[in-house]
C-alpha positions as CSV (number, residue, x, y, z in Angstrom):
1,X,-7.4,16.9,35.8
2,X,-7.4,13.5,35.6
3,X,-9.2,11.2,38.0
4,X,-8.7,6.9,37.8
5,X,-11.2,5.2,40.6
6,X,-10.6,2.2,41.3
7,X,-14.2,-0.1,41.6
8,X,-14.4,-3.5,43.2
9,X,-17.4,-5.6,42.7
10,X,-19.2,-7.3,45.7
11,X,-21.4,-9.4,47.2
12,X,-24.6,-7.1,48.2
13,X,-24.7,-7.2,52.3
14,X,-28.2,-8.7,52.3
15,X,-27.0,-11.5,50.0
16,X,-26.6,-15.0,51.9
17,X,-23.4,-16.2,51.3
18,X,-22.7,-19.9,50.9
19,X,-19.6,-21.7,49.6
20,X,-19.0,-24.1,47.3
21,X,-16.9,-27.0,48.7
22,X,-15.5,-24.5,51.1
23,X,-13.1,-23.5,48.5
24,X,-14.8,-20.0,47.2
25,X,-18.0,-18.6,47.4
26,X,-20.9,-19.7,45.4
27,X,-21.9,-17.1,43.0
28,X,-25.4,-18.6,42.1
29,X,-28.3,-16.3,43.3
30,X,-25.8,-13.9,44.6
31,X,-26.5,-10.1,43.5
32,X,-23.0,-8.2,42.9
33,X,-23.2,-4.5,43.6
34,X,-20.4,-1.5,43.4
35,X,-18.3,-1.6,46.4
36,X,-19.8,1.1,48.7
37,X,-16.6,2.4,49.7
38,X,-15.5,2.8,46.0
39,X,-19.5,5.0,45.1
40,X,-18.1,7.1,47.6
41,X,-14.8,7.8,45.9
42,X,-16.5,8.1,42.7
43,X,-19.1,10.4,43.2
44,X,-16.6,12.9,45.3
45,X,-14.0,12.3,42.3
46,X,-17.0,13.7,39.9
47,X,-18.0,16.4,42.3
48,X,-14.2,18.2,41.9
49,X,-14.4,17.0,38.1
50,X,-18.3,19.5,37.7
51,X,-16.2,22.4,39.4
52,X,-12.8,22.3,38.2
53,X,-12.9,20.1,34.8
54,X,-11.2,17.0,33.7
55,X,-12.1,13.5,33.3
56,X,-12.8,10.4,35.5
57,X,-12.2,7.0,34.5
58,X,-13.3,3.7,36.6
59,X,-11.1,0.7,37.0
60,X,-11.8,-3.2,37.7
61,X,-10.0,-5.9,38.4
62,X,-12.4,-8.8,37.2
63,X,-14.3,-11.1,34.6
64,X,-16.7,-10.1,32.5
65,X,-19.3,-10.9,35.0
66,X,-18.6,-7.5,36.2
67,X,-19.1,-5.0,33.4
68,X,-22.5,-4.7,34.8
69,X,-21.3,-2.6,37.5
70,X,-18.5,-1.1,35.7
71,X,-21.2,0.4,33.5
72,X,-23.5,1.2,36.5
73,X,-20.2,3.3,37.2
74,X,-20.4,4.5,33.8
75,X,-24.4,5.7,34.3
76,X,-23.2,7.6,37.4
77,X,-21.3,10.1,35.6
78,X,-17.8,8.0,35.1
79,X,-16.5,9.2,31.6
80,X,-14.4,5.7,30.4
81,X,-14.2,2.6,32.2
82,X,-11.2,0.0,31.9
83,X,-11.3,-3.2,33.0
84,X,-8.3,-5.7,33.5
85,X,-9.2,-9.5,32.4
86,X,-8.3,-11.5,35.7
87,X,-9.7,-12.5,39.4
88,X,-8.4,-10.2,42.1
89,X,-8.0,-12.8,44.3
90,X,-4.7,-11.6,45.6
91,X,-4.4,-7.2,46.7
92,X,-0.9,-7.0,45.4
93,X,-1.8,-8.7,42.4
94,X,-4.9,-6.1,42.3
95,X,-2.8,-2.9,43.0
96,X,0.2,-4.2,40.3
97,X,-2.6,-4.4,37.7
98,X,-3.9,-0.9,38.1
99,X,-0.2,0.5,38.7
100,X,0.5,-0.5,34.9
101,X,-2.1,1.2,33.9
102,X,-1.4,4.7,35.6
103,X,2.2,4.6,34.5
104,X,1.0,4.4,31.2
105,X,-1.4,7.5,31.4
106,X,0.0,9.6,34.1
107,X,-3.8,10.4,36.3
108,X,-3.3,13.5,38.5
109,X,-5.8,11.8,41.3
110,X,-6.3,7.8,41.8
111,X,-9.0,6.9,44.6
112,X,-9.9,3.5,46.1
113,X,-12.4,3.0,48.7
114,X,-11.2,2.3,52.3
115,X,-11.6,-1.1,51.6
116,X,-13.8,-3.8,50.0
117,X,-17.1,-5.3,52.2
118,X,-16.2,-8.8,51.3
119,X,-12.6,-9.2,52.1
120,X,-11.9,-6.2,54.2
121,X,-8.4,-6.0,53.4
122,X,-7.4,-2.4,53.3
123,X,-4.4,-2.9,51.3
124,X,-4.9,-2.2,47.8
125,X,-4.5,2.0,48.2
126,X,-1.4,1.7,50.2
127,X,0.3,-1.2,48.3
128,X,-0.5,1.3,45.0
129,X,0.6,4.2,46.4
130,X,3.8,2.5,47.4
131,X,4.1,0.9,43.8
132,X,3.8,4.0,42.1
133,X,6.1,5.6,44.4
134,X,3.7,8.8,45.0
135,X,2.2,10.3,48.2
136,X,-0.8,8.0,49.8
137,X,-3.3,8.6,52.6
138,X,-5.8,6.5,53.5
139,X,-9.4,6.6,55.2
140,X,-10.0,10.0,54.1
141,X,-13.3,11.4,55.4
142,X,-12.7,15.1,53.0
143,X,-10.7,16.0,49.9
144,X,-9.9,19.8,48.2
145,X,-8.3,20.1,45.5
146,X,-6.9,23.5,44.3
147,X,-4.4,23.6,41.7
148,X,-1.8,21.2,41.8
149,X,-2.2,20.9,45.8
150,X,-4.7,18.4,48.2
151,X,-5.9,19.2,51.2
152,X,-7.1,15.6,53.0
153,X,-8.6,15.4,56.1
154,X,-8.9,12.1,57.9
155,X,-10.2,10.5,61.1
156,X,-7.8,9.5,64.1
157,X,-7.8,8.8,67.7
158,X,-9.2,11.3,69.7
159,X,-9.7,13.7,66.7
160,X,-9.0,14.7,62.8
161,X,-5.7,14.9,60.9
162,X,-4.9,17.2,57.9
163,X,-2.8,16.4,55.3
164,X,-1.5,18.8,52.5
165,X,-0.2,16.9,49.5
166,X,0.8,17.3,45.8
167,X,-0.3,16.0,42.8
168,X,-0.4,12.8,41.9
169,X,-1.3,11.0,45.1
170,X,-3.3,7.7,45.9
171,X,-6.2,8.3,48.4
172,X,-8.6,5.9,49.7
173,X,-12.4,7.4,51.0
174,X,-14.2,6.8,53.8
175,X,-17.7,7.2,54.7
176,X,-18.0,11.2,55.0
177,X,-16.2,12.1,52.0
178,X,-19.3,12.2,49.5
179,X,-23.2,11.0,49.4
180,X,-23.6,8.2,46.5
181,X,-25.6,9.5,43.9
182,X,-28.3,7.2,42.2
183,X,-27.9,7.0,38.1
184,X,-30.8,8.7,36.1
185,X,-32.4,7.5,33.3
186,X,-29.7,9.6,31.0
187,X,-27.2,8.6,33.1
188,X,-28.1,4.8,31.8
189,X,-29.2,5.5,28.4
190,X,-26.0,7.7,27.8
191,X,-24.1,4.5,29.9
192,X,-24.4,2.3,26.8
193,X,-22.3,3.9,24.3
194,X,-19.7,5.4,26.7
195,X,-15.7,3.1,25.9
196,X,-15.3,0.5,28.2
197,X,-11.8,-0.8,27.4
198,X,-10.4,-4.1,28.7
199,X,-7.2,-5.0,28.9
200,X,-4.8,-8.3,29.4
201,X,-3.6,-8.6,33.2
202,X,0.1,-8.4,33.0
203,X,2.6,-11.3,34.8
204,X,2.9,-9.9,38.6
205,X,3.4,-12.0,41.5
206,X,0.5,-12.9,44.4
207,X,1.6,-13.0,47.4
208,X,-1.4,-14.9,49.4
209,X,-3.8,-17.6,48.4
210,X,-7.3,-18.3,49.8
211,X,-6.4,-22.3,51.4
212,X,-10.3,-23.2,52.5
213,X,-13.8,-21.1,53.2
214,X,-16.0,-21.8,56.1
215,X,-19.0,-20.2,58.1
216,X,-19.2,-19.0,61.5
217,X,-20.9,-21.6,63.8
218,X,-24.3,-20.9,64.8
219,X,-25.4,-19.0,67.4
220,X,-26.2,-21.3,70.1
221,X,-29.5,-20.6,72.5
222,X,-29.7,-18.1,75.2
223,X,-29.4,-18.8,78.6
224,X,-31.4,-16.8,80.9
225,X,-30.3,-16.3,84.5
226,X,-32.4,-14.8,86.8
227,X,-31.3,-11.5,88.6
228,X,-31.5,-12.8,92.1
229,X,-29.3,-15.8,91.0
230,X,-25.7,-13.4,90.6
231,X,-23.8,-16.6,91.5
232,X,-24.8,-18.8,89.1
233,X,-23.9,-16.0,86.4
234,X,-20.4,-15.9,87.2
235,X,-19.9,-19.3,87.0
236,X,-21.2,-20.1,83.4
237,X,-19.1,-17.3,82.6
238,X,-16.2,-18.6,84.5
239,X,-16.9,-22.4,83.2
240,X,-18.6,-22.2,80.4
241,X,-18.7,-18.9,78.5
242,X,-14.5,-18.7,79.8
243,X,-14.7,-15.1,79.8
244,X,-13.6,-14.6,83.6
């Protein structure tokens, strides 16, 4: 069986984020970690690899500045890594990119995470699934494999849905799927020498375009009202706040 996970590489949620000229984020000082999400996928996609066999490869979309990660990937148990030589700055750009490459090697199981922690788009599993033209469900919390069927289980309103499937399918994981594992020492000594092949993006079209970056505003003081004065509440809500 094979397995493709698809890896994004983002800022670390402590990291301060500032922009350069409000037209992309800064990258000085910034420490770039594994998309969450995507660890998840990973580590469940190596989980059903150690009982049933196969392979699991790891897929980027990004510069060089992100083999780091890609071989973090590697150290976790990942057995080949491939990265495509081009900014996802655009998700159907992204999900074209990795599309090519699953044509061209036919994996039985391709997993995203729900969605990045810097752009929180949510796109890139569907748009691929669609692509590819195979079966795609998203936000899965649990995934069985046995034989050439799925069994997916996935959060919605007011309770859990099951879906059945056939292989291939495109799958995105949410938090409940699988625990991250940590590499080991052999995990990062044996990291070094395992292929990392990257590849030429090929001509697709991008369909949005960042226009300008800019922070929140600040949070502005607190105004304390005392609770004798209810009045004078629901008018700086009414006024000011323009809540009510």
């Amino acid at each position: 069986m094979k397995f493709l996970v698809c890896i994004s590489n983002v800022p670390d949620t402590t990291t301060k984020i500032v922009f350069a000229d409000n037209k992309g984020l800064n990258p000085a000082g910034v420490q770039f970690i594994i998309n969450p999400y995507d660890e998840i996928a990973l580590t469940r996609a190596l989980e059903i690899k150690e009982a049933l066999g196969g392979t699991v490869t790891v897929i980027n979309v990004g510069g060089a500045g992100t083999e780091p990660n890609i071989r973090k990937a590697l150290a976790i148990g990942a057995d080949d890594a491939i990265r495509i030589n081009a900014e996802p700055t655009d998700a159907f750009f992204v999900a074209a990119q990795i599309a090519e490459v699953v044509k061209k090697n036919q994996y039985d199981v391709i997993l995203t995470g729900r969605e990045s922690i810097d752009y929180n788009g949510a796109q890139v599993a569907g748009m691929l699934a669609e692509i590819l033209g195979m079966p795609g469900v998203t936000v899965a919390t649990k995934l069985d494999i046995a034989g050439t069927q799925a069994t997916v289980e996935r959060e919605i309103d007011g309770g859990k849905e099951v879906v059945s499937l056939s292989l291939p399918f495109v799958a995105s994981a949410q938090k409940g799927m699988a625990e991250p594992r940590i590499p080991n020492m052999r995990g990062i000594m044996t990291a070094r020498t395992k292929p990392l092949t990257v590849l030429e993006a090929v001509a697709s079209e991008m369909h949005t375009a960042s226009v300008a970056y800019e922070l929140p505003p600040a949070k502005q003081a607190c105004k304390m009202i005392s609770p004798d004065h209810v009045s004078e509440l629901v008018d700086l809500l009414h006024s000011e706040a323009k809540v009510i």
